[in-house]
N, CA, C and O atoms as a Maestro MAE file, in Angstrom:
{
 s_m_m2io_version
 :::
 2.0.0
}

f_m_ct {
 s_m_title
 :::
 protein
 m_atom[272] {
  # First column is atom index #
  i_m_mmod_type
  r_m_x_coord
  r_m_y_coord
  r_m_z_coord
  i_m_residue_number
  s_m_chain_name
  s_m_pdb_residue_name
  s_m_pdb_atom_name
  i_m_atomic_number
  :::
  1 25 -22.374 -19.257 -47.861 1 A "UNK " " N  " 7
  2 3 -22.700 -18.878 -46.498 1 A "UNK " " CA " 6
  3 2 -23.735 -17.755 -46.561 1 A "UNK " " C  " 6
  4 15 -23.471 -16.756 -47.231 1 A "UNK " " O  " 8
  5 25 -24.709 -17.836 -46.012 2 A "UNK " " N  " 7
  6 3 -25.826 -17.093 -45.872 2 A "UNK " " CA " 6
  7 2 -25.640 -15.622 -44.865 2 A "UNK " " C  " 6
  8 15 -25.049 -15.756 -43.793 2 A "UNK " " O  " 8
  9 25 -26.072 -14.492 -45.193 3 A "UNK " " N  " 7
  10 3 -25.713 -13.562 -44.386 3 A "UNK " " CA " 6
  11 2 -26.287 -13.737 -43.254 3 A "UNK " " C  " 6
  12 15 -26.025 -12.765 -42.546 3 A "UNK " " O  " 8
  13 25 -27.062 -14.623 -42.614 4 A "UNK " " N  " 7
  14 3 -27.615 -14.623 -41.343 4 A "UNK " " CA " 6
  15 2 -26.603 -15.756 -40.602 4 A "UNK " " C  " 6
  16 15 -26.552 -15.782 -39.372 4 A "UNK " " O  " 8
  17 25 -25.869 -16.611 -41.345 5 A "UNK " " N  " 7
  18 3 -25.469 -17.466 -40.812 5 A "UNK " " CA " 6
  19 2 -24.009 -17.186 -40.640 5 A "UNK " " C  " 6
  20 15 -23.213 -17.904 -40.035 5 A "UNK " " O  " 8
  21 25 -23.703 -15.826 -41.369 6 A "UNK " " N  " 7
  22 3 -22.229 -14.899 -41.513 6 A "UNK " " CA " 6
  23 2 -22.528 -14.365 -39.534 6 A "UNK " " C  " 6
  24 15 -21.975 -14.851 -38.548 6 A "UNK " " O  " 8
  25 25 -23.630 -13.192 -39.592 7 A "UNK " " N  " 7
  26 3 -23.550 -13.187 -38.276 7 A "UNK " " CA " 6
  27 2 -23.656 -13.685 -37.306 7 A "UNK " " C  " 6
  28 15 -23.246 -13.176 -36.262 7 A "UNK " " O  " 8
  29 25 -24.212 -14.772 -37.371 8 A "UNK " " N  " 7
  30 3 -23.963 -15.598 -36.204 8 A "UNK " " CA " 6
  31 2 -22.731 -15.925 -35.806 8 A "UNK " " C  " 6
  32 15 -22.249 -15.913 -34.673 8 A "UNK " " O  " 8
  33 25 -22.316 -16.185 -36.715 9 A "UNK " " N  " 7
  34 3 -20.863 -16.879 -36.350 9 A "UNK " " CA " 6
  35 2 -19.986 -15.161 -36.193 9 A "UNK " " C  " 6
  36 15 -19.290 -14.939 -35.203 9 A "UNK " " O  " 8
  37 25 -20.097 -14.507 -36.876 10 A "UNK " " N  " 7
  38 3 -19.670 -13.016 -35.819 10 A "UNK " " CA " 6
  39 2 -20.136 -12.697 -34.656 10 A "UNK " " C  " 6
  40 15 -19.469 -11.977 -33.914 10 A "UNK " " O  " 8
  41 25 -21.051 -13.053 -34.382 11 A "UNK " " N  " 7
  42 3 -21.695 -12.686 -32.654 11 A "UNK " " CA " 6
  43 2 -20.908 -13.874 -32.132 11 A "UNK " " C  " 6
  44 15 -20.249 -13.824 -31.094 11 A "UNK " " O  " 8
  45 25 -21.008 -14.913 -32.886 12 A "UNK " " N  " 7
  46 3 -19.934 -16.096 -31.672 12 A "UNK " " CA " 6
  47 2 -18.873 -15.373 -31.595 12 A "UNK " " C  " 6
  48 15 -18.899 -14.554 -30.677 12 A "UNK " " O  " 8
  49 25 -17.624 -15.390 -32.457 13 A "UNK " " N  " 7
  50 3 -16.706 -15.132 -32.646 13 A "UNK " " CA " 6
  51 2 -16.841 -13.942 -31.366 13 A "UNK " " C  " 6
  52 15 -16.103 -14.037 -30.385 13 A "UNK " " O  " 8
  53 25 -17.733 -12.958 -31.469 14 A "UNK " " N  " 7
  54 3 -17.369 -11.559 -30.740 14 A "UNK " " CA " 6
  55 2 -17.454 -12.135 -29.063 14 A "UNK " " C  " 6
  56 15 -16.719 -11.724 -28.165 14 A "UNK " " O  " 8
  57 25 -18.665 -13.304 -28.887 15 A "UNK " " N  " 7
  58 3 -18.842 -13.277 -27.443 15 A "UNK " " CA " 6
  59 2 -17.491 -14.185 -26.883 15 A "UNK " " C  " 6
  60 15 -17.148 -14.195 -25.701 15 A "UNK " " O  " 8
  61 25 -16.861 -14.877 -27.882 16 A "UNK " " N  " 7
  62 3 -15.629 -15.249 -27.143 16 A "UNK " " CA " 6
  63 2 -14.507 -14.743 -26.676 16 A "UNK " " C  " 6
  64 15 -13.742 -14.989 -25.744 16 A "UNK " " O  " 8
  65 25 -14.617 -13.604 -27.958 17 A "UNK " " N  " 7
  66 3 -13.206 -12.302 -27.719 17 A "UNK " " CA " 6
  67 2 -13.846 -11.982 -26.053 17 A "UNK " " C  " 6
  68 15 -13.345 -12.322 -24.981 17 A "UNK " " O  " 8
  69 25 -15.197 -11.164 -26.330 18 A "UNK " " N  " 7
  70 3 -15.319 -10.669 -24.678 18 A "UNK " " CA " 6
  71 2 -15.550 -11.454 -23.715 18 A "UNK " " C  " 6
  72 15 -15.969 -10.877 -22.712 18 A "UNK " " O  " 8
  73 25 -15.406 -12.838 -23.618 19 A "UNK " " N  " 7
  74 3 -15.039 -13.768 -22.689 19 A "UNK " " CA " 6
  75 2 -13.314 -13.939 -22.382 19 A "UNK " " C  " 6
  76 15 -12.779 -14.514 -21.434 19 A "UNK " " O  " 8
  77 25 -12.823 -13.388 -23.275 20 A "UNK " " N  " 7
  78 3 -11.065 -13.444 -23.332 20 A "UNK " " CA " 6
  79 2 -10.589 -12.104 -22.769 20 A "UNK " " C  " 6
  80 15 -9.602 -12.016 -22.038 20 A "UNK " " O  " 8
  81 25 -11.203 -11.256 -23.078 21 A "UNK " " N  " 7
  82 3 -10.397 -9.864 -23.087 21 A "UNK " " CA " 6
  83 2 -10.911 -10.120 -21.668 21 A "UNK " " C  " 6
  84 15 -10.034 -9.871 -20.841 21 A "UNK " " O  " 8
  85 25 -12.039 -10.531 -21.142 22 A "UNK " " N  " 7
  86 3 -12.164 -10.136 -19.561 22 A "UNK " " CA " 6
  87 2 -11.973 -10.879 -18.893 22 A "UNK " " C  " 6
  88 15 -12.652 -10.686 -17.884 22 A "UNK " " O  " 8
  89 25 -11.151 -12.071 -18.792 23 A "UNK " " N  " 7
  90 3 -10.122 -12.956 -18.363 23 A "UNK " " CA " 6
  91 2 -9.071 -12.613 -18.052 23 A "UNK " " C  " 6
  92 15 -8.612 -12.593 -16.910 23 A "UNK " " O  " 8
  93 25 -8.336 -12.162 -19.470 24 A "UNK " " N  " 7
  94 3 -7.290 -11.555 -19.167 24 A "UNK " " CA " 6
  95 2 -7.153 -10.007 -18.581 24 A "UNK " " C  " 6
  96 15 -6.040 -9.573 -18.288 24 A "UNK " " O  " 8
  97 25 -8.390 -9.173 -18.423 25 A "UNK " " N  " 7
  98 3 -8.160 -8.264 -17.671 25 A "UNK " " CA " 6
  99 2 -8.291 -8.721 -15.761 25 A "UNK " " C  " 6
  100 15 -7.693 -8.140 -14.855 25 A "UNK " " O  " 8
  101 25 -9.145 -9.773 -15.633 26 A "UNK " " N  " 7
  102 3 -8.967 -10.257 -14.337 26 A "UNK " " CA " 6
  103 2 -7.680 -10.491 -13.968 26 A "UNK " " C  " 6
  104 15 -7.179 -10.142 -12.899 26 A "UNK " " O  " 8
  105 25 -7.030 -11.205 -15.033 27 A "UNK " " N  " 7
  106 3 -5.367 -11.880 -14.404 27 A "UNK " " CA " 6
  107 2 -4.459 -10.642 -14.177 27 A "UNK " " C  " 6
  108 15 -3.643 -10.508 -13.265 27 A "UNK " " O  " 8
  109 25 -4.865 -9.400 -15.574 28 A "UNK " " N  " 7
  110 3 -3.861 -8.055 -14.960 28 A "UNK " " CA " 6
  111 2 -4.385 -7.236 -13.834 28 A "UNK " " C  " 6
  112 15 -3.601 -6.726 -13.033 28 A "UNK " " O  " 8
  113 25 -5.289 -7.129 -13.763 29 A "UNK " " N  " 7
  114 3 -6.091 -6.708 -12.194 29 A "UNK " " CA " 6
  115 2 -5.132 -7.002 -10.994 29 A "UNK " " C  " 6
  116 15 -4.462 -6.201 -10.342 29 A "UNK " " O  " 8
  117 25 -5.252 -8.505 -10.861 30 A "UNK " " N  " 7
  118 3 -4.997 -9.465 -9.724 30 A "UNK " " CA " 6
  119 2 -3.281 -9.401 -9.977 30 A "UNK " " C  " 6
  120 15 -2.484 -9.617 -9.063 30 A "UNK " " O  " 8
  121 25 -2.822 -9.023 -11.563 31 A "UNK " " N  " 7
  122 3 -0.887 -9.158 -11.232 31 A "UNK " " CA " 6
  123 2 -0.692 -7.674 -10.348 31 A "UNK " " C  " 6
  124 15 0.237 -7.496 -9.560 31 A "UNK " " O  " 8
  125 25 -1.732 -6.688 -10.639 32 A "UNK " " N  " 7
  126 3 -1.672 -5.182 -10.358 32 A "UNK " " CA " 6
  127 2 -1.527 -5.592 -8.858 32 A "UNK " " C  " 6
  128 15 -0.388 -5.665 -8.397 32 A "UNK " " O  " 8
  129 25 -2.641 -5.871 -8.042 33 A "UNK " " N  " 7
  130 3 -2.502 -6.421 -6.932 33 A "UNK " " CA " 6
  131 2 -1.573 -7.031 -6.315 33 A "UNK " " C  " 6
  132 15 -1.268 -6.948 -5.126 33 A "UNK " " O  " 8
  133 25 -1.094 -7.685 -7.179 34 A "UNK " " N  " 7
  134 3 0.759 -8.547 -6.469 34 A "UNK " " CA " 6
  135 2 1.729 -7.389 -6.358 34 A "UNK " " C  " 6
  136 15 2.262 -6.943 -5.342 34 A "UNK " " O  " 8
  137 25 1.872 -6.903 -7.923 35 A "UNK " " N  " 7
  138 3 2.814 -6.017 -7.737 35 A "UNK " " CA " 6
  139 2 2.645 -4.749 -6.529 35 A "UNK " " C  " 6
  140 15 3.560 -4.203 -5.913 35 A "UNK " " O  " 8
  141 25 1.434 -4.538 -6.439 36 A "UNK " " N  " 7
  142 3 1.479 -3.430 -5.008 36 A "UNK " " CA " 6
  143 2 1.719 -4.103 -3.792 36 A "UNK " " C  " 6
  144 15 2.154 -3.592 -2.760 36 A "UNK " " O  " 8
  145 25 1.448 -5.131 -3.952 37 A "UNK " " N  " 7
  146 3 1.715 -5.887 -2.604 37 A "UNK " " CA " 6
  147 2 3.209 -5.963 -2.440 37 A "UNK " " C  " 6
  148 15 3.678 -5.829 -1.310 37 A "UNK " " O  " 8
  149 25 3.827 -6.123 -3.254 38 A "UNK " " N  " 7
  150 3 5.492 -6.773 -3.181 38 A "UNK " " CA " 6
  151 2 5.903 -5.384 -3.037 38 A "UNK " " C  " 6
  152 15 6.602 -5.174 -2.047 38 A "UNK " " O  " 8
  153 25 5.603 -4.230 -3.894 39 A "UNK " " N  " 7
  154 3 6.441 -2.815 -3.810 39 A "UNK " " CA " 6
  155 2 6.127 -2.701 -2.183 39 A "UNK " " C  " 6
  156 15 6.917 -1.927 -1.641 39 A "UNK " " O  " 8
  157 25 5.247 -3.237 -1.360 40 A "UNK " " N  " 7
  158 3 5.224 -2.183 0.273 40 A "UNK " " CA " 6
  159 2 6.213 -3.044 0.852 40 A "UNK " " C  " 6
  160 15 6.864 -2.787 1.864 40 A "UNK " " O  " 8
  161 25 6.292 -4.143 0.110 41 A "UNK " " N  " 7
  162 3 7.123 -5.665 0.968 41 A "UNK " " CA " 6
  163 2 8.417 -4.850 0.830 41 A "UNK " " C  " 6
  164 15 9.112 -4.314 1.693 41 A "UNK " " O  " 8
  165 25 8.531 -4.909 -0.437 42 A "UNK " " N  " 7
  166 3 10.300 -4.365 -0.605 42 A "UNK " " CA " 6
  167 2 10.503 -3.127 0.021 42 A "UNK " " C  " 6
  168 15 11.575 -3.046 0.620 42 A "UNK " " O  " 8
  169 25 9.603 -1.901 0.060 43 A "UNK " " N  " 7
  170 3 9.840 -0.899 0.895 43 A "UNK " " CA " 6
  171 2 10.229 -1.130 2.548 43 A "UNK " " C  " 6
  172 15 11.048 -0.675 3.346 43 A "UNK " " O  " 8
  173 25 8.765 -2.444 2.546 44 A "UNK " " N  " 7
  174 3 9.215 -2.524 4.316 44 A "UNK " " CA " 6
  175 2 10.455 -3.305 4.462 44 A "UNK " " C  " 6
  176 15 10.630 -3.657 5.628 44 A "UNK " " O  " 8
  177 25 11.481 -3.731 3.538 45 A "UNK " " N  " 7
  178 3 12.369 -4.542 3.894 45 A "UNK " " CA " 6
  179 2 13.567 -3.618 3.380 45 A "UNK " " C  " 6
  180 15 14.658 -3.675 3.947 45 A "UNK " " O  " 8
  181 25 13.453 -3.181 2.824 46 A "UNK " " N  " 7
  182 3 14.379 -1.689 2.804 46 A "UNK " " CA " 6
  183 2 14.481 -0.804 3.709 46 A "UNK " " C  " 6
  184 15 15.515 -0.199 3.990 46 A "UNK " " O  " 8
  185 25 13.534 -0.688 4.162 47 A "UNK " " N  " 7
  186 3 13.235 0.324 5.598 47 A "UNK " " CA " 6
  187 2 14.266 -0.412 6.784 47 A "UNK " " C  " 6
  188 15 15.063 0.175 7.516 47 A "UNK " " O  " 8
  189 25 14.056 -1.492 6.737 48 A "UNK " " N  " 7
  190 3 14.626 -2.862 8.107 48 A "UNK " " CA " 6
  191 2 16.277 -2.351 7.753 48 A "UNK " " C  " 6
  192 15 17.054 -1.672 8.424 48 A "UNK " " O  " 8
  193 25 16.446 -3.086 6.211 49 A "UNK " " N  " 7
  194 3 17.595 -3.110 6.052 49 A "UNK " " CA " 6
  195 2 18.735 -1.782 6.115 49 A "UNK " " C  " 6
  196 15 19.944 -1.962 6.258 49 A "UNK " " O  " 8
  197 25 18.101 -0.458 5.981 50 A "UNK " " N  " 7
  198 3 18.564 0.993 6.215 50 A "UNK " " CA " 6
  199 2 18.832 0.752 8.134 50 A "UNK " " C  " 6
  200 15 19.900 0.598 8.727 50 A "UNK " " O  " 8
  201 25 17.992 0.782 8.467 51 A "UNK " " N  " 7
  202 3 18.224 0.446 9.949 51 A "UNK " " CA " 6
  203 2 18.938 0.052 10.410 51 A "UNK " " C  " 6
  204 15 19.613 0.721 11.192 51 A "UNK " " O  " 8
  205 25 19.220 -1.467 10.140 52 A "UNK " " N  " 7
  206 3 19.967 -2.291 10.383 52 A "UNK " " CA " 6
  207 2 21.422 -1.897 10.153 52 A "UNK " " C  " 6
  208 15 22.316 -2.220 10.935 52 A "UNK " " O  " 8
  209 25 21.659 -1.040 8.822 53 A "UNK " " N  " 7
  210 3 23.018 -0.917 8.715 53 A "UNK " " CA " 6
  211 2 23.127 0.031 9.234 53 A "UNK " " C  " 6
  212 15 24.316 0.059 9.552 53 A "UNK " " O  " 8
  213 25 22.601 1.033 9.617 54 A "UNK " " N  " 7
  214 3 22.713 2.256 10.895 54 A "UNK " " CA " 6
  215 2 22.833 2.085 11.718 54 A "UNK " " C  " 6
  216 15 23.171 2.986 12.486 54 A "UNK " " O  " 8
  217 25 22.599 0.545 12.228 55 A "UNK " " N  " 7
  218 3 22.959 0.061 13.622 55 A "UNK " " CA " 6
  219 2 24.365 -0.839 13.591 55 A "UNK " " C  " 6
  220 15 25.056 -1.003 14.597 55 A "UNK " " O  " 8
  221 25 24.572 -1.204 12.731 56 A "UNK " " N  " 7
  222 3 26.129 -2.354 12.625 56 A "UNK " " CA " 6
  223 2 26.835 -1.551 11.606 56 A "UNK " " C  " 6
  224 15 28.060 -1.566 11.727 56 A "UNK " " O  " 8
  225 25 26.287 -0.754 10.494 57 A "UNK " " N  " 7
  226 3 27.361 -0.725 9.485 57 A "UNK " " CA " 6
  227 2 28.271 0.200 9.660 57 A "UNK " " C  " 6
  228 15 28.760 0.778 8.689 57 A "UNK " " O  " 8
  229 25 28.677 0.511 11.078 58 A "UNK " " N  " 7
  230 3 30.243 1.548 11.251 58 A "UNK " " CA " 6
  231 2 31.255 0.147 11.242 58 A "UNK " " C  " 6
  232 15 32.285 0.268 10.579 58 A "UNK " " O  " 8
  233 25 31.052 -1.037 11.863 59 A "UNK " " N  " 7
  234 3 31.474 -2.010 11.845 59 A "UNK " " CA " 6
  235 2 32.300 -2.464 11.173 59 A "UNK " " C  " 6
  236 15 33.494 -2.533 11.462 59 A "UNK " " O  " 8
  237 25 31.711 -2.888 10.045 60 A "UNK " " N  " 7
  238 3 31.928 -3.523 8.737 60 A "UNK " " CA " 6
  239 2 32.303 -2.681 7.945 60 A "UNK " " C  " 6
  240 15 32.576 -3.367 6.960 60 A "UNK " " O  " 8
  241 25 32.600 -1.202 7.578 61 A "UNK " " N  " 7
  242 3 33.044 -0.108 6.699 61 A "UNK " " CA " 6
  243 2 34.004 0.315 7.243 61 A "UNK " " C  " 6
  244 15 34.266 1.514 7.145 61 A "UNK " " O  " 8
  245 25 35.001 -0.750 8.149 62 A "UNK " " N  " 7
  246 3 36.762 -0.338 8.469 62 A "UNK " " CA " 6
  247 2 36.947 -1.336 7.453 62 A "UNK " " C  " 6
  248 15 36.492 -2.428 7.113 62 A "UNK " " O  " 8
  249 25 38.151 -0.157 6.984 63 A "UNK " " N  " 7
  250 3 39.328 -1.099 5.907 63 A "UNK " " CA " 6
  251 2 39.905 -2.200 6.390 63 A "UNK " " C  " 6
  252 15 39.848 -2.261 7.618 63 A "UNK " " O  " 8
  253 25 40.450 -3.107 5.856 64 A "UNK " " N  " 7
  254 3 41.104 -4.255 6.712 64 A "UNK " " CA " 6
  255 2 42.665 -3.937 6.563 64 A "UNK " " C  " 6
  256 15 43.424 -3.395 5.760 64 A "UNK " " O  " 8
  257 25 42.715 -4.699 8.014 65 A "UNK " " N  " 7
  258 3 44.151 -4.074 7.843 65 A "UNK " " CA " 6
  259 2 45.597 -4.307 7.330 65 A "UNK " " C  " 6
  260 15 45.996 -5.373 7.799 65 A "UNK " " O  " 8
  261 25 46.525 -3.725 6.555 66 A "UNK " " N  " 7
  262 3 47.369 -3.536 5.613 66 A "UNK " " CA " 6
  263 2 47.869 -5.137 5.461 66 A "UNK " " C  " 6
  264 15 48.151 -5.414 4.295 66 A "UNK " " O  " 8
  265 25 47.998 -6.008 6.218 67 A "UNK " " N  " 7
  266 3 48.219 -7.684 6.084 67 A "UNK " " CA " 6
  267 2 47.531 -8.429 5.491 67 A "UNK " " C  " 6
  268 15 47.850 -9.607 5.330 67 A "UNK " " O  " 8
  269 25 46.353 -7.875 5.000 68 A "UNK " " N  " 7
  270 3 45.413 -8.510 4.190 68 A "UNK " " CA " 6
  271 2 45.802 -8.296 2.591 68 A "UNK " " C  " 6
  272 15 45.090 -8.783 1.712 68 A "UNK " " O  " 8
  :::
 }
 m_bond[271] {
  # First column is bond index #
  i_m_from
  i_m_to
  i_m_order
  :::
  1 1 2 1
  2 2 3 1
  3 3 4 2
  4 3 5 1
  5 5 6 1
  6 6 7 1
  7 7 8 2
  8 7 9 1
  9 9 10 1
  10 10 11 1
  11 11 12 2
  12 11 13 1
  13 13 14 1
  14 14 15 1
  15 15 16 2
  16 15 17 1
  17 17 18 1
  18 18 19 1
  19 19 20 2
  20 19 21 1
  21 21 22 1
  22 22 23 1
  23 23 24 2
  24 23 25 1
  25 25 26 1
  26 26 27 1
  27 27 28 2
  28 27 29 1
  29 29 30 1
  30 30 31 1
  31 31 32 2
  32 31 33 1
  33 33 34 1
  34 34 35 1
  35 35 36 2
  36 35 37 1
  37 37 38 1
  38 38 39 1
  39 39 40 2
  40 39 41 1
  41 41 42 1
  42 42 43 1
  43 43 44 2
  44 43 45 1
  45 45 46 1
  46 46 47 1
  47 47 48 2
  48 47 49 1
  49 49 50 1
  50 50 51 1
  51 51 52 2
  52 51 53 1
  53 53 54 1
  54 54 55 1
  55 55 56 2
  56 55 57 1
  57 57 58 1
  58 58 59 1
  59 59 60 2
  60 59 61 1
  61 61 62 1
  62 62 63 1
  63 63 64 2
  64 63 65 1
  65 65 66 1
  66 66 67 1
  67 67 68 2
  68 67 69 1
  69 69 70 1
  70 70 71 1
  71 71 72 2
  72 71 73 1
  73 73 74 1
  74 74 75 1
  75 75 76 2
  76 75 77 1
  77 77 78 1
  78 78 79 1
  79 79 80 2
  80 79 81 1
  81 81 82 1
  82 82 83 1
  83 83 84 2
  84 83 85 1
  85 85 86 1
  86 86 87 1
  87 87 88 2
  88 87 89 1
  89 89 90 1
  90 90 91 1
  91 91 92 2
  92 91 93 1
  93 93 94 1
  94 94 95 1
  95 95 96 2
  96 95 97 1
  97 97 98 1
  98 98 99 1
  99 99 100 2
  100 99 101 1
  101 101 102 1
  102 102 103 1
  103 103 104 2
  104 103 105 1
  105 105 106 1
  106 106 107 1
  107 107 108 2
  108 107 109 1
  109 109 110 1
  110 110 111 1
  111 111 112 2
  112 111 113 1
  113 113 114 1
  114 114 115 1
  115 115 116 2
  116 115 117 1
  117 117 118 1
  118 118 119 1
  119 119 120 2
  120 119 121 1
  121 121 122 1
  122 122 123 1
  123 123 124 2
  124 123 125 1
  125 125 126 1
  126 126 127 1
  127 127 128 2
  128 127 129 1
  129 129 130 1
  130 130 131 1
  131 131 132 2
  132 131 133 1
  133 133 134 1
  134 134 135 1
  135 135 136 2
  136 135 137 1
  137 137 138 1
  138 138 139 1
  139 139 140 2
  140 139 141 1
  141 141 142 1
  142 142 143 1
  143 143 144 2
  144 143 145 1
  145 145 146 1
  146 146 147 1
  147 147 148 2
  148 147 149 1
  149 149 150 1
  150 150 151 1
  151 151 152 2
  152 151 153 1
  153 153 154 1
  154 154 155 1
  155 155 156 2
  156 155 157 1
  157 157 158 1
  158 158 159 1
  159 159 160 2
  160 159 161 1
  161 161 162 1
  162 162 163 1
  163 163 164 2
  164 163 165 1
  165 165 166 1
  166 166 167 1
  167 167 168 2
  168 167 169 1
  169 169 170 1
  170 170 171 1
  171 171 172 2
  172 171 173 1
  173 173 174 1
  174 174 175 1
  175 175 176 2
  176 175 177 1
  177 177 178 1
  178 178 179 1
  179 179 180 2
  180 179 181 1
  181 181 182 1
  182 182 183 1
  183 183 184 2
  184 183 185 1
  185 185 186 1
  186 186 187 1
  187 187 188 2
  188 187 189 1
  189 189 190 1
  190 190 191 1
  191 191 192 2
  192 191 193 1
  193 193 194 1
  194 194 195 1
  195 195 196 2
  196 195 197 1
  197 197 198 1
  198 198 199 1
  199 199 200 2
  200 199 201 1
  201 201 202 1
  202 202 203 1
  203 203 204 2
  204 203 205 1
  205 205 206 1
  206 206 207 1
  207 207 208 2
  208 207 209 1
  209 209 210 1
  210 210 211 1
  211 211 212 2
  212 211 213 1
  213 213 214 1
  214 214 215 1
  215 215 216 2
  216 215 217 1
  217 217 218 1
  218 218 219 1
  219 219 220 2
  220 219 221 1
  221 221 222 1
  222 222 223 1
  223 223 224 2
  224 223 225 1
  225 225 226 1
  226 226 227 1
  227 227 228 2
  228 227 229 1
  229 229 230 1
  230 230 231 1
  231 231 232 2
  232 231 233 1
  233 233 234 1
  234 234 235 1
  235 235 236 2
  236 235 237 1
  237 237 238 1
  238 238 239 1
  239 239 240 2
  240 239 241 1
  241 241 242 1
  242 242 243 1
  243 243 244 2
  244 243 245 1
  245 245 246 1
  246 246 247 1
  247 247 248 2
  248 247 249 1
  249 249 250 1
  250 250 251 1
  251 251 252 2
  252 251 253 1
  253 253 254 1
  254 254 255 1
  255 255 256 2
  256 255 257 1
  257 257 258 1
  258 258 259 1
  259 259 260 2
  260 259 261 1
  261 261 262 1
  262 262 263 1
  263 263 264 2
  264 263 265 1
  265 265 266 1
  266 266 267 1
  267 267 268 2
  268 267 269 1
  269 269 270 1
  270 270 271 1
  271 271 272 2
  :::
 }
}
């Protein structure tokens, strides 16, 4: 193998890595993006659900009674 024909095939080799590495930094980008999206989801549905049991949960937090 000829040293000119060594680098070539290292410049291939390299332009595919940086066709990969910046693929896969698109896909963690875009998971980054989900995951912030879902953390405000779950906050706003935590928020509902705090509410909600501030509004019913005196209700449901009586003991049942001794016949049970």
């Amino acid at each position: 193998m000829t040293p000119e024909s060594r680098i070539i095939e290292l410049e291939t080799r390299q332009a595919f890595q940086d066709d990969t590495l910046q693929a896969l930094n698109d896909v963690v980008v875009e998971q980054g993006r989900v995951i912030d999206r879902l953390q405000l989801q779950m906050a706003e549905l935590l928020k509902r659900y705090e509410e909600m049991v501030g509004q019913y949960g005196s209700e449901g937090e009586e003991a049942p009674p001794p016949h049970y």
